[in-house]
Steps between C-alpha positions, in 0.01 A plus 500: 500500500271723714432872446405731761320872383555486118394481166562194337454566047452118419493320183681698271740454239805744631787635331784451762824636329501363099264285505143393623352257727230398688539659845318649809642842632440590856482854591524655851596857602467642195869243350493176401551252665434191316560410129445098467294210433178474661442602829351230760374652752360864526333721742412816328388674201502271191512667159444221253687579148427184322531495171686842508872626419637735782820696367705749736341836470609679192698776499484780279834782483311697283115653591360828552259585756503890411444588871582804632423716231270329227279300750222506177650250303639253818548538853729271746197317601315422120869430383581250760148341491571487124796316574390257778206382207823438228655293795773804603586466818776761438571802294746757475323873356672704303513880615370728220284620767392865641721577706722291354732280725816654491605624863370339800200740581369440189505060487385545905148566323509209288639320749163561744271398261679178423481456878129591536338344172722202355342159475859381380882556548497838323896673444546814382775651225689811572587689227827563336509873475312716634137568385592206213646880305831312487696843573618365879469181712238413732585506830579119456699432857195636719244276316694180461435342834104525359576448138503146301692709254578768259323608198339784270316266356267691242795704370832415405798685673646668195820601631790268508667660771215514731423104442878454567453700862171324619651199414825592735240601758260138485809300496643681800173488650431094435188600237366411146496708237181444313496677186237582278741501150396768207681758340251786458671656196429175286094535627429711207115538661443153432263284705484129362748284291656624276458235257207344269167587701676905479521528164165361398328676741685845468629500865796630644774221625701445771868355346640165709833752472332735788488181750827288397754803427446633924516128619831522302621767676411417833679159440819673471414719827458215721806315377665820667340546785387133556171625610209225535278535199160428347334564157120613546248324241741410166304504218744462234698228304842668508395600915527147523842434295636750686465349819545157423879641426482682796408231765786276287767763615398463852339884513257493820169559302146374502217575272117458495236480230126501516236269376398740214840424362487167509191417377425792246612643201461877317301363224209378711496880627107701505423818510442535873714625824473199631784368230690785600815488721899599567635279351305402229394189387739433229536252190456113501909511481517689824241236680707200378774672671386535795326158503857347496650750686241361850628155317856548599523715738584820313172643635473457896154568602150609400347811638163650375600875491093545664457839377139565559340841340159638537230405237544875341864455446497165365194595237711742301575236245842369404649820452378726815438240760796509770735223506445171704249212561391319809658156559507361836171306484593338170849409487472184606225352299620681201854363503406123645212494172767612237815394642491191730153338328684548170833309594727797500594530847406267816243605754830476769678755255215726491526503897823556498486761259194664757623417790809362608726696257397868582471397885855385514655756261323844700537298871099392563462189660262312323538117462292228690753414747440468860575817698432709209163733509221284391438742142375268268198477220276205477414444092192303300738421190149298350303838548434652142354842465518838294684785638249785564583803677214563669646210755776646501636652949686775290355828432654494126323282255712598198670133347565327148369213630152582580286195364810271519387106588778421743511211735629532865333713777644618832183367747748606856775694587699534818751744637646481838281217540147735494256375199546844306279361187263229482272422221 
């Protein structure tokens, strides 16, 4: 075979739909056009991979880039550098935003800055109601040509009947609703677990009841209005119960946790913001949970919930920092040293779980066939490092797992077929 004007990624170990080979991939015009054994015969640039792992770009349902409106803590272009050095070669941003996306005007001004300063696929939320207030829908049928899909994520819509409308309106429209689940009334100004670390400590806690209970509910709304429906970052064992029975009565409904979840527990908790997020971390029960819950399918995906603050908000301790942690750049490493060196899930399960699942379920094209955009990440799986911040693309440094000896690092990443990170 002969290759005319291309790039030719050679010697690589290449996941190619559940499982993992040895295979060249031939890229021209931005798609691939060539996923096989070794190529013969080339005339053009040669990218040699051996000894690497190249995995169709991640995708992550779940980040936010905090541009317009808080372009201190992340902008389009930090965020999707951030993600390009994780191996993201798509992400959908979630629109607590200023102005926030809820009528066309206002997502046309995300919308330029995606176009402008993305290194990656980068699609934007609309909101549910307007202004995330949850008093009236967003102007939902003039953003959903632009939209991935629908959520208030940061808030929970409180009101039964206005969940029941905007999921009339999505279905109607062919959208997601993406809901961020937690019943404000059972908060009770809490801000991690409520469970062991709490009550030693003397901090306020966030009850499982606040996530679970509006999951409940919204079950029950989308069995009657058959609306398409996913469940942001589950961090509870009854979350998971819930849906398992769910799924089992055919309800159309996806979920997503993050790696915190999966990997941590609320007694291994400090007294930093950089512990601190919504959801919390919760108890060693919860983890387990979840752990079998990515096992069997219960849980679809894993998205990072990239939340990045400034350095002022995130030194307030555990009780005044703001919510949320970065994630993008260490997602991978984090989960593949815990989960897949460990024996608890496969490396091709992890992929799916980063990749494959959330492309299919939101409509991203992301697998390593030919025709497809060439958005894949190229992976040492030998390399063996300590996560430091200071490395990290994002503008927020705030994580639990600052010091954290991981193995796997992300040394190229391509979208469209354009190198967008190299190490």
């Amino acid at each position: 075979m002969v290759i005319i004007m291309a790039i030719l990624f050679s010697g690589a170990t290449v996941y190619t739909g559940k499982e993992l080979k040895k295979a060249d991939i031939v890229v021209d015009n931005g798609c691939i056009v060539s996923v096989g054994g070794a190529v013969n015969s080339f005339d053009g640039e040669i990218v040699d991979c051996s000894g690497k792992y190249i995995f169709p770009g991640f995708v992550d349902v779940h980040v936010h880039f905090r541009e317009p409106g808080f372009s201190y803590k992340e902008t389009i272009k930090s965020g999707s550098a951030a993600a390009a050095h994780g191996g993201y070669t798509s992400v959908c941003t979630m629109p607590n935003l200023n102005p926030t996306p809820d009528c066309a005007e206002n997502l046309k001004q995300q919308l330029d800055i995606i176009k402008k300063d993305a290194a990656i696929n980068v699609y934007p939320y609309g909101t549910i109601t307007a202004g995330q207030k949850g008093e009236k829908l967003a102007d939902m049928q003039a953003m959903s040509t632009d939209v991935i899909a629908f959520s208030d994520d940061g808030r929970g819509v409180q009101n039964d009947e206005m969940m029941l409308s905007a999921m009339t309106t999505a279905k109607g429209l062919g959208k997601m609703i993406v809901a961020h689940c937690e019943v404000n009334d059972l908060l009770e100004g809490g801000y991690i677990h409520k469970g062991e670390y709490a009550r030693e400590h003397g901090h306020r806690g966030i009850c499982s009841e606040s996530e679970w209970m509006q999951i409940a509910r919204d079950i029950e709304l989308v069995k009657r209005t058959g609306c398409s429906y996913h469940v942001c970052h589950i961090s509870a064992k009854e979350s998971v119960d819930i849906i398992r029975k769910a799924k089992a009565e055919g309800v159309d409904i996806t979920c997503e946790t993050g790696p915190h979840y999966l990997v941590m527990n609320d007694s291994q908790l400090q007294e930093d913001g950089r512990f601190k997020m919504n959801p919390p971390i919760r108890s060693e029960t919860d983890r387990i949970a979840l752990v079998e819950g990515i096992k069997d399918g219960t849980v679809d995906m894993i998205a990072t919930d990239h939340a990045p603050h400034s350095a002022e908000e995130k030194g307030r301790g555990l009780e005044k920092s703001l919510m949320g942690i970065v994630g993008l750049e260490t997602s991978f490493p984090v989960l593949y040293t815990d989960l897949v060196l460990n024996g608890i899930i496969s490396l091709e399960k992890l992929i799916d779980l980063m990749s494959e699942a959330p492309a299919e379920r939101f409509g991203i094209k992301s697998s390593l066939k030919c025709g497809n955009p060439a958005d894949f990440c190229v992976f040492d799986l030998n390399a063996e490092y300590k996560i430091n911040p200071d490395n990290f693309l994002s503008m927020g440094k705030a994580t639990p797992f600052t010091g954290k000896t991981v193995k796997g690092k992300c040394c190229m990443t391509v979208c469209s077929g354009n190198i967008v990170y190299k190490d």
